[in-house]
C-alpha positions in Angstrom: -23.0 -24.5 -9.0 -23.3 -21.3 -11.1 -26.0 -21.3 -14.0 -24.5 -20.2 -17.0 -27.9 -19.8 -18.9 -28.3 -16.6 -16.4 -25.3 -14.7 -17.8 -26.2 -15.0 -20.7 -23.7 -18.0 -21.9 -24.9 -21.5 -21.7 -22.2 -24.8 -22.7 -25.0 -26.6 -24.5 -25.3 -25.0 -27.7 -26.4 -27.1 -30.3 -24.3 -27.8 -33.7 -25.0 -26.9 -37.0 -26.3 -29.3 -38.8 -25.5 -28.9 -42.6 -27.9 -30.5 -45.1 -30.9 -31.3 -43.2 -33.4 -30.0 -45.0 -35.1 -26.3 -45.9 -36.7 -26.8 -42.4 -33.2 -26.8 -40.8 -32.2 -23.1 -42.0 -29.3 -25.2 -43.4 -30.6 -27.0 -46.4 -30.2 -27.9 -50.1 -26.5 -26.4 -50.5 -25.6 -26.3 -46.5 -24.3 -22.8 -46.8 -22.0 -23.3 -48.9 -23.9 -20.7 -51.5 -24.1 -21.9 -54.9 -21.7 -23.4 -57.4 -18.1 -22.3 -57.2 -14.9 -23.7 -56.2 -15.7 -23.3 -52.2 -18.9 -25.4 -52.9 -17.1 -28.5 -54.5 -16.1 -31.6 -52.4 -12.3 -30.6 -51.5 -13.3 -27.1 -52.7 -11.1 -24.1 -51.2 -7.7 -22.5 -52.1 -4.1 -23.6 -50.0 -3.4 -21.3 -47.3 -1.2 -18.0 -48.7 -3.4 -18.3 -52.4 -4.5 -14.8 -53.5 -6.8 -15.9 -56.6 -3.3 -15.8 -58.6 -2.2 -12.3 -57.6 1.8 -12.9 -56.6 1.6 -14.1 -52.8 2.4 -11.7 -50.5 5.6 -13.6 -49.1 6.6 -13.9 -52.6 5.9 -10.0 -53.1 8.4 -8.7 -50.4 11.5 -8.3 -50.5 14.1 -10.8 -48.5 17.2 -10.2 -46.9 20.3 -11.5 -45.1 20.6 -15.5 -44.3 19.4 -17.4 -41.4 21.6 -19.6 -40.5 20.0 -23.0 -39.4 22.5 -24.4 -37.8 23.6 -21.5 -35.8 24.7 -22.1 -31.9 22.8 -19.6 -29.7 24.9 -18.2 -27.0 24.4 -16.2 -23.4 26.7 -13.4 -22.8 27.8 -13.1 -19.5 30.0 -10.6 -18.0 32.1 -9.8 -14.8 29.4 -7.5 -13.9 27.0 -10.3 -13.4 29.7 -12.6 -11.4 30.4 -10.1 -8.7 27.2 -11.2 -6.5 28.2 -15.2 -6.5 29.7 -16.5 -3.5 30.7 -19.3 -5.0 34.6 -20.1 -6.0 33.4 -22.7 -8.8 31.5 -21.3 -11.7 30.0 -23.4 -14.3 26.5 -23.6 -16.1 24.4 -25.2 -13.2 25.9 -22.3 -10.4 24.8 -19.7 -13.3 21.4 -21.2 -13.1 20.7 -21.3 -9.9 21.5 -18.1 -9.1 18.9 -16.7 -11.8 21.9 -15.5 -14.3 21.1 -17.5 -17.0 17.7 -18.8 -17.6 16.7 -22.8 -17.7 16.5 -23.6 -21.5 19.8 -22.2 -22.6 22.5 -24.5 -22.2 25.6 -22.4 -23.6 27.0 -19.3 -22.4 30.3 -17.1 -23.3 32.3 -15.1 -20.7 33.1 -11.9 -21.8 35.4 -9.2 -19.8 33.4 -6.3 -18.8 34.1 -5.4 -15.2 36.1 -6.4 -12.6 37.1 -9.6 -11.0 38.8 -9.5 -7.7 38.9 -12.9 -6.6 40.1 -16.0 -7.4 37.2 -18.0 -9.2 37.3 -21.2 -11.4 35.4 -20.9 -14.7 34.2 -24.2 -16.8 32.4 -22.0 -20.0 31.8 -23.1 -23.5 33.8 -20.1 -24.8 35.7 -17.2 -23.3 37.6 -13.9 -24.5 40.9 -13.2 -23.9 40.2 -10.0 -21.7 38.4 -12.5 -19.7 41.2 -15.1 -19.0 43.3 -13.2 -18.4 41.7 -11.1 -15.5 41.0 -15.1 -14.5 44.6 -16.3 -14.9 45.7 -13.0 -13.0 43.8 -13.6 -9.9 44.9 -17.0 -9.9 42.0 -18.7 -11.1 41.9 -21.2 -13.9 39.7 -21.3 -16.9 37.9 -24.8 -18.4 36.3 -25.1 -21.7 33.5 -27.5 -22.4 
């Protein structure tokens, strides 16, 4: 077992103990200082408080809206498609293969690059471009 005490760290520091007496180092107003709001029983200021001043999230200026209910959605592409042996595409195939990563769950096929077999898709959305290099090939497109 390694001793701690040797490098200088040990895991059996004591507390601080607050109010024990001028003895203690920690006496009378248990570092607190004296008087003031920090020194009062539920003393202290809510997170963000600047002793009045206009808060600094209040100060700067804000833009745009965040949507809260906004879908997020992969983009994939043709490009990423070529390597896939696979004739059936769909969300668990994309996974495996690395393409799209575990937490998201919906994913839009766009058409950059070429296609030049026949594949089946099963996507959440697709663009036109897309389809139609599908539909071309012979393929079929599904939308969940």
């Amino acid at each position: 077992m390694i001793n701690l005490s040797e490098f200088g760290k040990h895991n059996n520091k004591k507390i601080k103990r607050l109010g024990r007496g001028a003895g203690s180092g920690h006496g009378q107003t248990s570092g607190k200082g004296n008087k003031g709001q920090n020194a009062r029983a539920g003393g202290g200021v809510r997170p963000g408080f600047e002793g009045g001043q206009m808060p600094y999230i209040r100060r700067v200026p804000k833009r745009g809206f965040n949507n809260p209910l906004r879908e997020h959605m992969a983009i994939i592409n043709f490009t990423s498609l070529e390597n896939l042996k696979s004739e059936d595409i769909d969300i668990d195939i994309l996974k495996l293969n690395g393409i799209l990563k575990n937490k998201e769950n919906k994913y839009k096929l766009l058409g950059s690059g070429e296609i030049d077999r026949k594949i089946n898709v099963v996507c959440n959305k697709i663009s036109k471009s897309a389809k139609e290099k599908i539909e071309k090939n012979g393929g079929t497109v599904r939308i969940i």
